[in-house]
N, C-alpha and C positions, 0 to 999 in steps of 0.2 A: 281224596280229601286228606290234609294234612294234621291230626291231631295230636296236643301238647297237654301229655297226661300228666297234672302235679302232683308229689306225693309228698307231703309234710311229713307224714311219719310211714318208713318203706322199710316196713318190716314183718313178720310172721303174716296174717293173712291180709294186709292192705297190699302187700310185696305179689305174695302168690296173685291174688287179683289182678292186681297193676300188670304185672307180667305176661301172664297169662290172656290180658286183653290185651295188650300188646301183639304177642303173639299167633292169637286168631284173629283178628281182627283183618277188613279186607283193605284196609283206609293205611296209612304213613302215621304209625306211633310213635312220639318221640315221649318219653319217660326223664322229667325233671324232677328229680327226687333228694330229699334232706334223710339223715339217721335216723332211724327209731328212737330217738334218745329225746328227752326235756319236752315232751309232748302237752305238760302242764302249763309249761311257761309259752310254747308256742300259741297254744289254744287264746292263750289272755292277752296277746298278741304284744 
């Protein structure tokens, strides 16, 4: 299975996570990720 993990904000423990299931995971992760930064203004879209 091929899985397209998004990460708005890929940093301290959303990163770890993100990574980390990537990692173990038995499946095809692919990791689409933005900055840790302006997560206020992303949020309100």
């Amino acid at each position: 299975m091929y899985i397209w993990l998004v990460s708005p904000y890929h940093t301290g423990s959303h990163q770890a996570w993100a990574e980390g299931y990537a990692h173990h995971s038995r499946h095809d992760v692919t990791l689409l990720t933005m900055a840790g930064r302006f997560w206020k203004w992303r949020m309100q879209g």
